[in-house]
N, C-alpha and C positions, 0 to 999 in steps of 0.2 A: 539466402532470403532472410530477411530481418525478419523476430517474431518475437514479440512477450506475451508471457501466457500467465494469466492469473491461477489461480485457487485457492481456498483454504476456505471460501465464505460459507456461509451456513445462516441457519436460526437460531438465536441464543437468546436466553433470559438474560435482563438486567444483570449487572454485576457478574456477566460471564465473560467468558474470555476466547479470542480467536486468534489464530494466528496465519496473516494470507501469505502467499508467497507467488515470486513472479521471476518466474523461470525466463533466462534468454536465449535467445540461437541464432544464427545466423554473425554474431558480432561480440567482441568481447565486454562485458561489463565495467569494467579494471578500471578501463580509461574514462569512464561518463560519472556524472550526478547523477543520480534514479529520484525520480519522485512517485510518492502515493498522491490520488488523486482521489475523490469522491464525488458523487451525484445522486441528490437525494429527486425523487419524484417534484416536477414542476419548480425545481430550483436549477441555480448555475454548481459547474466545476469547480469544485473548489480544490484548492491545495491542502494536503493533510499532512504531509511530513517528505523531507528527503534528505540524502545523505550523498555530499561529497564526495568525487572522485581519487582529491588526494589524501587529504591528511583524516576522512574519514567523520570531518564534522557533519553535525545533525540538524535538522531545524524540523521546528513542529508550529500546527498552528495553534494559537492558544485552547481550543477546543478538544484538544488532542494532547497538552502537555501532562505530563505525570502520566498519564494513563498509555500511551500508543510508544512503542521503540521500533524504530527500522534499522537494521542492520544488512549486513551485505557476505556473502558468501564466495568470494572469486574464485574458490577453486571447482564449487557448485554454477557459477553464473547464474546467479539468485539472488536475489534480493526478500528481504522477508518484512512484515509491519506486524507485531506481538500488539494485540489490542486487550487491553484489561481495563474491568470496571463498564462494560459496554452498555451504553444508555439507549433509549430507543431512538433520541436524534444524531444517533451514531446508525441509524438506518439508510442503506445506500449502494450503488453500484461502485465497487473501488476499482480502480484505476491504476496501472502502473506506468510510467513515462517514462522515455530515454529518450531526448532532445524530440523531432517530430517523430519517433516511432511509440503507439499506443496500443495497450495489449486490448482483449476481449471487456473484460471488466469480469468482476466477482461478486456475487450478492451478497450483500452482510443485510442481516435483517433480524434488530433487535427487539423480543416482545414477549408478555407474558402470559 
């Protein structure tokens, strides 16, 4: 059975830092693109960052660059998104994607 499973999310003050991570099973990671995904209240899905299956390239959205890094873990089957500098419109359910399989979501929820 295919499964991704989020966590890391939490409550942080501004200018904190989280780090999610989205474990798989069921399939191996090695061979996909993984993306982060995000969903802020009464808005759409957006894309926040993923990273290539082969040579390991990254893409972030601009709202995300300088501050968010995803990296990948294959011997883990994990995938991870290091978020620094967290703003409060960084407030959101995250998402992790491999082609149509979508994990639980994680709540990132930035405020003072």
């Amino acid at each position: 059975q295919v499964q991704l499973v989020e966590s890391g999310g939490g409550l942080v003050q501004p200018g904190g830092s989280l780090r999610l991570s989205c474990a798989a099973s069921g399939f191996t990671l090695d061979y996909y693109a993984i993306g982060w995904f995000r969903q802020a209240p009464g808005k759409e899905r957006e894309g926040v960052s993923c990273i290539s299956s082969s040579d390991g390239s990254t893409y972030y959205a601009d709202s995300t660059k300088g501050r968010f890094t995803i990296s990948r873990d294959n011997a883990k089957n994990t995938v991870y998104l290091q978020m620094n500098g967290l703003k409060p419109e960084d407030t959101a359910v995250y998402y992790c994607n491999v082609q149509t399989n979508w994990g639980q979501g994680t709540q990132v929820t930035v405020s003072s």
